[in-house]
C-alpha positions as CSV (number, residue, x, y, z in Angstrom):
1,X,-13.4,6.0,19.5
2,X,-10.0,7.7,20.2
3,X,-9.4,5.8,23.6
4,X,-9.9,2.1,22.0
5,X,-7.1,0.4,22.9
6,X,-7.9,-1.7,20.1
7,X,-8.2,0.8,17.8
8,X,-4.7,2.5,19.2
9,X,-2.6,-0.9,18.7
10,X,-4.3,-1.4,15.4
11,X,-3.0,2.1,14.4
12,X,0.6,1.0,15.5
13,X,1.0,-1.9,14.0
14,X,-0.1,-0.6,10.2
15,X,2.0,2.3,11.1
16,X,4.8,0.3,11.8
17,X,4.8,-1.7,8.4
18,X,7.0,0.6,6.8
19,X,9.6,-0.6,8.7
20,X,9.2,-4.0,7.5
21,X,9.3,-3.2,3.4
22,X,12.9,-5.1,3.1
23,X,11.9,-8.6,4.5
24,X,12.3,-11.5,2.2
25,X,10.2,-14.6,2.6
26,X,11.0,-18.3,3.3
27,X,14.2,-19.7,5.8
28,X,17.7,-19.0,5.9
29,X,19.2,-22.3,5.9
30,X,22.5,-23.3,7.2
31,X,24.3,-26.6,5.4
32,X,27.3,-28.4,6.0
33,X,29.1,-29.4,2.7
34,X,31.6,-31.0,0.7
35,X,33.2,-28.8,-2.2
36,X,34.6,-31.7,-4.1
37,X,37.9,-30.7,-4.5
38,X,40.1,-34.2,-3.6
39,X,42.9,-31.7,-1.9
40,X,40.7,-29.9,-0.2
41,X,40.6,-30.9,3.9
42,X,36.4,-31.3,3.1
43,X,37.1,-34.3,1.3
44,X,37.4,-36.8,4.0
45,X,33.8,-35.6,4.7
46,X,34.7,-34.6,8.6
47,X,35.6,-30.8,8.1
48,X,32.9,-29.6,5.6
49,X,32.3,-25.7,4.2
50,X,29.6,-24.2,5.9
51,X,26.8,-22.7,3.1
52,X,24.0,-20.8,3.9
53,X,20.9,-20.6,1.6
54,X,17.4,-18.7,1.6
55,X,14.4,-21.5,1.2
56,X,11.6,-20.1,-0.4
57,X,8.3,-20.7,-2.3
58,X,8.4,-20.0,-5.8
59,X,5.2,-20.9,-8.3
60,X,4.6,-23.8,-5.4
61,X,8.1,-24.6,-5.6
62,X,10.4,-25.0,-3.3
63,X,13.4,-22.7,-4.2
64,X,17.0,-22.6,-2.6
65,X,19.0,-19.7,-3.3
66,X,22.6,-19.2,-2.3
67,X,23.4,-16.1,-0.1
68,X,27.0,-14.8,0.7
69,X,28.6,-15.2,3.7
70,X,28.9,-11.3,3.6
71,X,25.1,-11.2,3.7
72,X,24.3,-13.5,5.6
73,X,22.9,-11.4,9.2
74,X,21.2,-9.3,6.5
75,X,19.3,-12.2,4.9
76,X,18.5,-13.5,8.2
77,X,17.2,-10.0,10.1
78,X,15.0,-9.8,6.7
79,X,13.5,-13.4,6.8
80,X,12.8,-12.5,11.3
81,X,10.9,-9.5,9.4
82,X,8.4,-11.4,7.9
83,X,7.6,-13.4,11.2
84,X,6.9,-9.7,12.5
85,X,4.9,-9.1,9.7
86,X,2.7,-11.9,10.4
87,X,2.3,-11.7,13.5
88,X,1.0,-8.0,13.4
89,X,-1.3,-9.3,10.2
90,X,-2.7,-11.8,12.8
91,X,-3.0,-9.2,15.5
92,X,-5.1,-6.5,13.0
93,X,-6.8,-9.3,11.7
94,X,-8.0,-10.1,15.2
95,X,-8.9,-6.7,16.2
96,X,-11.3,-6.4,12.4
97,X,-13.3,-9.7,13.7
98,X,-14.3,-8.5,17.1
99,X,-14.8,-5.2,16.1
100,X,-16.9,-6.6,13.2
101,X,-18.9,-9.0,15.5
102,X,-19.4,-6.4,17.7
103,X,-20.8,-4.3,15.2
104,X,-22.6,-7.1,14.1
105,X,-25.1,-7.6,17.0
106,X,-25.4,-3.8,17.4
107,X,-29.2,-2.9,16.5
């Protein structure tokens, strides 16, 4: 069936995971922190360090990982690349069912 437009976006989407072989599970996380240092200008607890961290399921675990402020919009374009991910896993997952109940009440 070459002019399935399921078929077609199915295609698409499983060509298009390639793309996505660098995303990273769980959530970037952005905290506000003190570093403990009495001099520091955190230590009135007003004017905390920003940290970022990557949130993420390990062995059932919940997991937080530091990530450099240098890598941060890398960490977070690779955690949006798992939403993607899903949602196209959804989408062919979708197209599998009706075409399978399709096939299904064919004699």
């Amino acid at each position: 069936m070459p002019g399935d437009p399921d078929l077609q976006l199915r295609g698409r989407l499983i060509r298009s995971l390639g793309s996505l072989r660098d995303m990273l599970p769980g959530s970037l996380v952005e905290r506000q922190r003190a570093c403990g240092r009495p001099t520091c200008h955190c230590a009135d607890g007003k004017n905390l360090h920003t940290q970022f961290q990557i949130s993420v399921l390990v062995d059932g675990k919940p997991k937080a990982f530091h990530v450099p402020a240098k890598l941060v919009e890398q960490v977070r374009q690779q955690v949006a690349m798992r939403g993607r991910f899903d949602a196209a896993a959804a989408t062919v997952c979708g197209i599998n069912l009706r075409r399978f109940l399709k096939q299904k009440e064919e004699p």
